[in-house]
C-alpha positions as semicolon CSV with decimal commas, in nm:
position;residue;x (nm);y (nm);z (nm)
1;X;-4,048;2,613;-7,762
2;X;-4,045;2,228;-7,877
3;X;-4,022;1,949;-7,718
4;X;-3,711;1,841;-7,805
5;X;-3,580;2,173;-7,677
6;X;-3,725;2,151;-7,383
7;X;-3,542;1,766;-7,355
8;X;-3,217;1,967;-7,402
9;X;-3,239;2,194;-7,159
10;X;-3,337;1,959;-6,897
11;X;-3,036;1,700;-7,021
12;X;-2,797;2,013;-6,936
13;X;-2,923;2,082;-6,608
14;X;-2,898;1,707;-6,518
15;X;-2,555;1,667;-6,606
16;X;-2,507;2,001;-6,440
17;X;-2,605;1,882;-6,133
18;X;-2,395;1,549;-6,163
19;X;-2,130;1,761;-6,221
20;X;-2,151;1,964;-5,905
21;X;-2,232;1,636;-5,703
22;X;-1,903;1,446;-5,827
23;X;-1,704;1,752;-5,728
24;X;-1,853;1,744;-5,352
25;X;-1,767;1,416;-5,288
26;X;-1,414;1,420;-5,446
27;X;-1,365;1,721;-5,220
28;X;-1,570;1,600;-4,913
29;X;-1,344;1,539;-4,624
30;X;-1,558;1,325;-4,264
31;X;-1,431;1,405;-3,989
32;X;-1,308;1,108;-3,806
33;X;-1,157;1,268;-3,531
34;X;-1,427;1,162;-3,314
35;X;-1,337;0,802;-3,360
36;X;-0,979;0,834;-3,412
37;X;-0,898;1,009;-3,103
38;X;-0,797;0,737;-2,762
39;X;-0,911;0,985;-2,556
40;X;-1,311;0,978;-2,670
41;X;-1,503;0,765;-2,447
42;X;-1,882;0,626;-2,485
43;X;-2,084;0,757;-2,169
44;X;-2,202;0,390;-2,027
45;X;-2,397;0,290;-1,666
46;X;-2,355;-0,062;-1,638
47;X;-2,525;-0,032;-1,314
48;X;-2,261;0,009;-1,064
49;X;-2,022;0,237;-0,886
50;X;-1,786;0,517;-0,912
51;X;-1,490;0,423;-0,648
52;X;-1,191;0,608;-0,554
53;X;-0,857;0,458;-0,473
54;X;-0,863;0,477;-0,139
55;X;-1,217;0,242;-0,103
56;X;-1,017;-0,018;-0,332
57;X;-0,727;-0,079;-0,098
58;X;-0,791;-0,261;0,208
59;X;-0,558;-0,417;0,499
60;X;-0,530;-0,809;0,520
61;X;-0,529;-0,748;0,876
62;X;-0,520;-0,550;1,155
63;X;-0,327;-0,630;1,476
64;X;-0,294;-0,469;1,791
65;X;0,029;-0,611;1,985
66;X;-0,041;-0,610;2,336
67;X;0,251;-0,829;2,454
68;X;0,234;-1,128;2,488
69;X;-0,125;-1,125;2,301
70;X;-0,181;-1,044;1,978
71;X;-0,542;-0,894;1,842
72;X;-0,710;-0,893;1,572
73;X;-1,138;-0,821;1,419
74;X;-1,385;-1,072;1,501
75;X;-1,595;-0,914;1,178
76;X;-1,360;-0,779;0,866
77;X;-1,650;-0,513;0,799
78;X;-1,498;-0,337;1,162
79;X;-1,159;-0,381;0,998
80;X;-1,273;-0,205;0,679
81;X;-1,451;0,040;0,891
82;X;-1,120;0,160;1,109
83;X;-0,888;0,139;0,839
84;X;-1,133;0,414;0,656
85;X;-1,142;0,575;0,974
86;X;-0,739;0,614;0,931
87;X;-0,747;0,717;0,582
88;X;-0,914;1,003;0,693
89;X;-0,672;1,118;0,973
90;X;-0,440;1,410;0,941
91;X;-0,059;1,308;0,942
92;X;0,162;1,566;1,025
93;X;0,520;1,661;0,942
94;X;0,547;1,352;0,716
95;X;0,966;1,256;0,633
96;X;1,147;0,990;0,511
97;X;1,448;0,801;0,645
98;X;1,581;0,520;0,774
99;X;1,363;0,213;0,880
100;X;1,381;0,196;1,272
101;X;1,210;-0,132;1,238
102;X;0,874;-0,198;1,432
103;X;0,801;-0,014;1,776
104;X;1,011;-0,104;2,057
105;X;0,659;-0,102;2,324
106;X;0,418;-0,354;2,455
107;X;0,145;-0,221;2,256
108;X;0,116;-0,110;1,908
109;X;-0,089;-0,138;1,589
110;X;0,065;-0,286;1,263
111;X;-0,171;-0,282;0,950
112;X;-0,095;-0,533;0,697
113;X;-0,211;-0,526;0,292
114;X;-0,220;-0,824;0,069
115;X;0,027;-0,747;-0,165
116;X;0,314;-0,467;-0,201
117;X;0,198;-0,137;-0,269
118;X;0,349;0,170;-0,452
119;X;0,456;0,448;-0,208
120;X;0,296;0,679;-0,474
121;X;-0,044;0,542;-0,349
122;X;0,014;0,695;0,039
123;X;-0,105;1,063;-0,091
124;X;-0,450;0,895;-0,201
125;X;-0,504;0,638;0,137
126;X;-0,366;0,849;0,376
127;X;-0,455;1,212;0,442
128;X;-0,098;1,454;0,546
129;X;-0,113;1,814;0,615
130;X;0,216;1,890;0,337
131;X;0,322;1,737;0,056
132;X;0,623;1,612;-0,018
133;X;0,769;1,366;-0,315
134;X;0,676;1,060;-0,231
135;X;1,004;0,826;-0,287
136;X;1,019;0,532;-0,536
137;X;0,960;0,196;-0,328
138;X;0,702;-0,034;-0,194
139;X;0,557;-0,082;0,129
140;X;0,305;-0,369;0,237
141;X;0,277;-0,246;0,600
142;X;0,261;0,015;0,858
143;X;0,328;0,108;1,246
144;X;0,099;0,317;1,479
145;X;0,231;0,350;1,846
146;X;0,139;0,521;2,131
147;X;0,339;0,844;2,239
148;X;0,159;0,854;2,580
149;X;0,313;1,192;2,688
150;X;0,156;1,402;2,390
151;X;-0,154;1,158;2,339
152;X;-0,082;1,121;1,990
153;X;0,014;0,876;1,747
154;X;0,371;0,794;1,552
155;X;0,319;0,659;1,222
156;X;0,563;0,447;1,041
157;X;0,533;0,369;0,680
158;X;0,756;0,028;0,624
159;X;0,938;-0,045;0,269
160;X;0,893;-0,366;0,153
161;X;1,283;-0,408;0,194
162;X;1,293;-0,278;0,528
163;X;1,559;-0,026;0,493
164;X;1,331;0,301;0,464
165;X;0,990;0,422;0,648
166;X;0,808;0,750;0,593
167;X;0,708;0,899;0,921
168;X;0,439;1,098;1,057
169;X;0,247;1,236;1,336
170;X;-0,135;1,192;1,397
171;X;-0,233;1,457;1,654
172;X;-0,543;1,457;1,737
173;X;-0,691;1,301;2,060
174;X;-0,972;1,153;1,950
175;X;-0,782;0,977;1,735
176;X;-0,558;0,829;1,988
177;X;-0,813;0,755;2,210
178;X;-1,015;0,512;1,974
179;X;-0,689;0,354;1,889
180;X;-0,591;0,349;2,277
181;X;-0,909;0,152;2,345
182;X;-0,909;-0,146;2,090
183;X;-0,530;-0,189;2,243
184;X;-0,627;-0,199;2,593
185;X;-0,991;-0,301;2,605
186;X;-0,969;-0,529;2,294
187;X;-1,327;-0,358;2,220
188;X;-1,432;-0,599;1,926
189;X;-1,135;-0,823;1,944
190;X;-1,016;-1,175;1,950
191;X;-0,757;-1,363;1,986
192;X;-0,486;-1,439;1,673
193;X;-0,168;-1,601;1,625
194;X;0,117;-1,579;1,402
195;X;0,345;-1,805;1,222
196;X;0,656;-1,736;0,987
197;X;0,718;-1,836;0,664
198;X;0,980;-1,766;0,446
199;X;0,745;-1,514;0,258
200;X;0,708;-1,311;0,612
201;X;0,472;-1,334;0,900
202;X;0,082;-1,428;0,906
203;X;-0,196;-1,374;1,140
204;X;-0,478;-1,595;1,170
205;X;-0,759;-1,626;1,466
206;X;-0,670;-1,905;1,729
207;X;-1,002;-2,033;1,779
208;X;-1,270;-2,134;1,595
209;X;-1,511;-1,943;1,394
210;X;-1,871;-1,898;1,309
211;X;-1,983;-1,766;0,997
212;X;-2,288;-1,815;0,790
213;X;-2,331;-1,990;0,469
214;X;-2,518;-1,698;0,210
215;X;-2,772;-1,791;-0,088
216;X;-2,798;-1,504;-0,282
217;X;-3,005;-1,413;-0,619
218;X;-2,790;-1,270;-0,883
219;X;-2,841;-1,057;-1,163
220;X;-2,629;-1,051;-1,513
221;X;-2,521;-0,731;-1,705
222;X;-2,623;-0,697;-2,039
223;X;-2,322;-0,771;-2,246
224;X;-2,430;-0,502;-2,488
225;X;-2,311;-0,213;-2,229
226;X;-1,983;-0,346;-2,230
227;X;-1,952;-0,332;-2,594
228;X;-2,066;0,074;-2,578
229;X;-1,781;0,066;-2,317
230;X;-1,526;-0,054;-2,471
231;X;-1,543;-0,007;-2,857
232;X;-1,495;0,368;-2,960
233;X;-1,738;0,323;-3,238
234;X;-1,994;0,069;-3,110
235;X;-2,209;0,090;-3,457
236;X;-1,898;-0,070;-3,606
237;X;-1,878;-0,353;-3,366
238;X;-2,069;-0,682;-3,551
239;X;-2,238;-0,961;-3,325
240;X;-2,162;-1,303;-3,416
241;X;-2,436;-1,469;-3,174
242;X;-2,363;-1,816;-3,224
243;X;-1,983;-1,798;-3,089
244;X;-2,094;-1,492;-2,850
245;X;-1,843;-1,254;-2,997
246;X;-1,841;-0,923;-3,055
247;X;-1,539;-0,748;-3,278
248;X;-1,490;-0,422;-3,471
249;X;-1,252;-0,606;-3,703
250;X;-0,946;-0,511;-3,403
251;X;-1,079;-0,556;-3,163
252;X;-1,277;-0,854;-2,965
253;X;-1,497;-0,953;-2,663
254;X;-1,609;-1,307;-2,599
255;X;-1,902;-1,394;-2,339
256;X;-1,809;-1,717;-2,177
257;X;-2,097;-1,900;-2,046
258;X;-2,301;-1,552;-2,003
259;X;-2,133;-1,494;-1,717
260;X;-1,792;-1,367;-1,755
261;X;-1,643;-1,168;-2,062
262;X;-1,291;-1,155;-2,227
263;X;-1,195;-0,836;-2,403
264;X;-0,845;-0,807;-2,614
265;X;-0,751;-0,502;-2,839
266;X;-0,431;-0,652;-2,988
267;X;-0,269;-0,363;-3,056
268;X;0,069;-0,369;-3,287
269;X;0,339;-0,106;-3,076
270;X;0,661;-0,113;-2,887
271;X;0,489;-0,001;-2,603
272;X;0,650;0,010;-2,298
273;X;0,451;-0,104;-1,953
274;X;0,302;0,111;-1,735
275;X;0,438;0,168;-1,384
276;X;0,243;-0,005;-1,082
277;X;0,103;0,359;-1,017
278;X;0,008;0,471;-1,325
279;X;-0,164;0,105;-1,455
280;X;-0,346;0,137;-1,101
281;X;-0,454;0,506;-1,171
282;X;-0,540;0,378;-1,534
283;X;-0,783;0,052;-1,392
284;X;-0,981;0,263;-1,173
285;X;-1,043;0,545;-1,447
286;X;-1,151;0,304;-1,701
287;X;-1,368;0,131;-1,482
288;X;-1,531;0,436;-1,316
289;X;-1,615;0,571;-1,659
290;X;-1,843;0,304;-1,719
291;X;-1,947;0,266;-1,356
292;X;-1,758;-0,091;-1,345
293;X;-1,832;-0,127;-0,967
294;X;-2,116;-0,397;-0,973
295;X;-2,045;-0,498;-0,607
296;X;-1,753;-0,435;-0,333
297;X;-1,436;-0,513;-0,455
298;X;-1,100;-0,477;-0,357
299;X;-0,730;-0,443;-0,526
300;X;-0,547;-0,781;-0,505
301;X;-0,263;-0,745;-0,685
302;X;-0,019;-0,517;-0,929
303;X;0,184;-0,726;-1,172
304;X;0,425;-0,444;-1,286
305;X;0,578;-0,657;-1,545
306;X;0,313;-0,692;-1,717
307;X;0,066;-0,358;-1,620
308;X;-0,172;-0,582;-1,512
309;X;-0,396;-0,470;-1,216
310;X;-0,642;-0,762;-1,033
311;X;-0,953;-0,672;-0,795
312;X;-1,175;-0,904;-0,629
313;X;-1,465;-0,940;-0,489
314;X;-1,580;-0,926;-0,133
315;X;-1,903;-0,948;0,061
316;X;-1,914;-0,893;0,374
317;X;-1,551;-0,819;0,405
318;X;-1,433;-1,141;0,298
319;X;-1,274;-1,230;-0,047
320;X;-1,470;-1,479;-0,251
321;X;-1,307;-1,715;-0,493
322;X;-1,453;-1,924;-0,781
323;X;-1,288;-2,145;-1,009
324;X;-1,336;-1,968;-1,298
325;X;-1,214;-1,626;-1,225
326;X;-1,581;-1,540;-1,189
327;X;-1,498;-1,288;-0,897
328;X;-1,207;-1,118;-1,021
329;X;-1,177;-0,781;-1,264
330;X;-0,868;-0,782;-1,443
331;X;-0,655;-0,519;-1,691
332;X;-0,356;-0,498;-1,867
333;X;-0,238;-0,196;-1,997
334;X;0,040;-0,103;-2,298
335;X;0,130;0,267;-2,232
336;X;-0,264;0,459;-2,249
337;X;-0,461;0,180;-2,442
338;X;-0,612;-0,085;-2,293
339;X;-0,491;-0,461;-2,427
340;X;-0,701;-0,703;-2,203
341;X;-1,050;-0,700;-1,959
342;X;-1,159;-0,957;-1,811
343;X;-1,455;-0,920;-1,539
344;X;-1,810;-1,108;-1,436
345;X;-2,115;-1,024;-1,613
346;X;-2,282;-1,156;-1,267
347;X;-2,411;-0,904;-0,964
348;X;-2,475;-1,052;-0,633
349;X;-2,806;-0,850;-0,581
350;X;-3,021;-0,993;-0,237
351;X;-3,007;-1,289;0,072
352;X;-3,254;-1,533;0,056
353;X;-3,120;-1,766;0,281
354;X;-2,876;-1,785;0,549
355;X;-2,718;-2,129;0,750
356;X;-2,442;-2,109;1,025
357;X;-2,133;-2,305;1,000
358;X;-1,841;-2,310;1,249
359;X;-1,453;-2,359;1,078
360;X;-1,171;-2,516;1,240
361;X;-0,926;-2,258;1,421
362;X;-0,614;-2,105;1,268
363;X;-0,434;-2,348;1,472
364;X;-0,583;-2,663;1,377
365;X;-0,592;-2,571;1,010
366;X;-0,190;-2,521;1,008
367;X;-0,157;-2,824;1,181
368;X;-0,359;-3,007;0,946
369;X;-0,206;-2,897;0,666
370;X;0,171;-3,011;0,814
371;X;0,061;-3,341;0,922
372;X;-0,091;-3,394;0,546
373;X;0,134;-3,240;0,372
374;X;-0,096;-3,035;0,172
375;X;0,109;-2,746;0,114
376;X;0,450;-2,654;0,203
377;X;0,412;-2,355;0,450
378;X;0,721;-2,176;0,361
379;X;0,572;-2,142;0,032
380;X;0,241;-1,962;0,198
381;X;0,221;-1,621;0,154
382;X;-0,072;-1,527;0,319
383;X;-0,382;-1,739;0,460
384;X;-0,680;-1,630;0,540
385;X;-1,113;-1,713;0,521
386;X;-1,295;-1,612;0,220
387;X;-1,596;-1,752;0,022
388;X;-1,638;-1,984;-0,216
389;X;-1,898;-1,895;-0,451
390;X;-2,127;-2,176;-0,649
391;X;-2,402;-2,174;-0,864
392;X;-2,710;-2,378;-0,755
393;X;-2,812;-2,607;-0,968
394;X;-3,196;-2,607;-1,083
395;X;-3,184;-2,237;-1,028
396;X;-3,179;-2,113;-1,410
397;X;-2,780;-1,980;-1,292
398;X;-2,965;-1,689;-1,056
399;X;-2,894;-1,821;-0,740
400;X;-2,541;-1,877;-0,609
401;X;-2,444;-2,022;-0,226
402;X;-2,147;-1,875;-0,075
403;X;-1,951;-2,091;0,164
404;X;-1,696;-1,981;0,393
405;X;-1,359;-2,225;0,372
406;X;-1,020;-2,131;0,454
407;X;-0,754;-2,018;0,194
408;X;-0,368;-2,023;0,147
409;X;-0,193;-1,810;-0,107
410;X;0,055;-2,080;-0,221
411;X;0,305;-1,927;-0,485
412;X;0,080;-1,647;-0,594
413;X;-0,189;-1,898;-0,612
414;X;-0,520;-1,906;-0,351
415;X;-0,612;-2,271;-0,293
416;X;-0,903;-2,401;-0,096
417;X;-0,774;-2,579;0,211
418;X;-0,959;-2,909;0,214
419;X;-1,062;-2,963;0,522
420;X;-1,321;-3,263;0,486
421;X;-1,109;-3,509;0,692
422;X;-1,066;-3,243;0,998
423;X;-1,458;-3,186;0,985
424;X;-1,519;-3,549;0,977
425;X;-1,282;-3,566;1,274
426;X;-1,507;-3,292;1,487
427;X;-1,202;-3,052;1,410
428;X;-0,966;-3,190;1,627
């Protein structure tokens, strides 16, 4: 055989091959499916918590009416603790009708939350022995009184209008005797009043209070987890590291100050908005899938209009407030897909430091505020202590102080009541 036979031959095979190649790619078909479909979701830890409804909603208060006094938890923590406590009682031969308004006795228990709730989220806080359809309105309070004859407890679930309740039985005796004892023996208790506005009724402690200033070390999530959380193909996603941005060419996520990030997937639908329920039910899946849960929060607020579902965060039972939304987890949903998240990249980890304070009474603070005009109380919605939280300074932004300070919710709004002048007065 020559060699220019042997050139031939191999020349055939070659284009053979090429051949064969070209015709597996023209027929080659990936299989995106992976990718395309809304329902695949990257397994992430970002180092917190799975939660379930029921440990996100919490009371604003607690009173127990014991006329002509009116009780309420020296520590929130309690609060928290009894309201759990309740979520895990069995109500019996639950029904709805008519409101018949709050009990008509000298002592009774009405549990207040921060914000209208859907009925639909009574079969997740509350425990009943049947099930029944839940109705379609809000509530933002309930009833427990005292039937004395059976040693049990009537439960009254309280529309936001006031023209329909759900109500139940809680049998048990145990159950009616803790309740029994806060009302009588104001085990725990102190002293609060109450003052209308046109927004409804608040409950504040009449005397002063001491609480502690908390330093605190801090530690920051890696901005990197979020992106496996919330891009469906994270390999896609390109870093642009001066501007702190992070986009799959739809999506984005900005990292503000490497503390806070701000994702939007700008989606182009008619959607239509999610109801309260189901954009609540939606937050707290998203979130647990990539154990979101970095500390205690708690749900704030449901904007229906716009699907939009708020937590913050507490420590210690109170709310904490920054200036820069640094303590607040926020989504908005269009139908399944998620269009905005916003949340901290900070984690308050460990105390280092602790320094007592005492604030000004509920009573002195509302006073205040009407001789200075600093808000107008009609417009007050709620009112209440929380923490402010601030950064150190010469601390490398690990160490943050959290002060107590009283708060009004003034048209949606919490504000920081200034009190500087009262405390400069001795709080009188």
């Amino acid at each position: 055989m020559t060699y220019e036979t042997v050139k031939s031959y191999i020349l055939v095979i070659l284009i053979g091959l090429s051949i064969l190649l070209s015709v597996a790619l023209w027929t080659y078909q990936p299989n995106y499916e992976q990718f395309q479909n809304p329902d695949y979701v990257n397994e992430v830890d970002i180092g917190g918590e799975v939660k379930e409804k029921k440990d996100l909603i919490n009371p604003s208060s607690i009173i127990f009416h014991d006329h002509p006094r009116l009780l309420g938890f020296e520590n929130l923590k309690d609060q928290i603790e009894l309201h759990q406590s309740i979520n895990e009682w069995i109500m019996y031969d639950l029904e709805e009708t008519e409101s018949k308004g709050k009990p008509n006795q000298e002592k009774f228990v009405e549990i207040l939350y921060p914000n209208p709730l859907p009925i639909g989220v009574a079969s997740s806080l509350f425990t009943f022995n049947n099930e029944i359809e839940l109705p379609d309105w809000e509530f933002d309070r309930l009833y427990l009184s005292f039937n004395v004859q059976k040693s049990s407890l009537e439960v009254q679930i309280i529309s936001v209008d006031k023209e329909r309740e759900l109500s139940a039985t809680i049998d048990k005796r145990e159950n009616y005797d803790m309740l029994f004892d806060y009302a009588v023996n104001h085990t725990e208790l102190i002293d609060y009043i109450s003052f209308d506005t046109k927004k409804g009724q608040i409950y504040i402690p009449s005397r002063d209070k001491k609480l502690d200033s908390k330093t605190l070390v801090i530690s920051k999530i890696a901005p990197e987890k979020l992106v496996n959380a919330l891009f469906r193909n994270p390999s896609q996603v390109t870093p642009n590291n001066a501007e702190a941005y992070f986009t799959d060419g739809q999506r984005g996520m900005s990292i503000l100050n490497n503390n806070k990030i701000e994702f939007i997937n700008p989606i182009q639908t008619n959607s239509e908005e999610l109801s309260a329920i189901n954009a609540l039910d939606q937050s707290i899946i998203h979130i647990n899938e990539h154990k979101g849960w970095t500390n205690d929060y708690i749900l704030e607020r449901i904007i229906s209009a716009q699907s939009k579902v708020r937590f913050r965060l507490i420590y210690k039972g109170l709310p904490v407030f920054d200036q820069n939304n640094l303590t607040l987890i926020e989504q908005r949903w269009r139908n399944i897909e998620l269009y905005e998240y916003n949340r901290p990249l900070i984690q308050l980890t460990h105390e280092i430091d602790s320094t007592q304070t005492t604030l000004p009474s509920g009573k002195k603070v509302i006073n205040y505020i009407q001789n200075k005009s600093l808000f107008d109380l009609d417009n007050i919605s709620q009112m209440q202590i929380g923490y402010k939280l601030n950064f150190l300074s010469g601390t490398s932004d690990n160490v943050v102080l959290l002060e107590p300070n009283w708060y009004v919710k003034d048209k949606n709004q919490w504000k920081i009541v200034d009190l500087s002048e009262l405390a400069d007065k001795g709080g009188e």
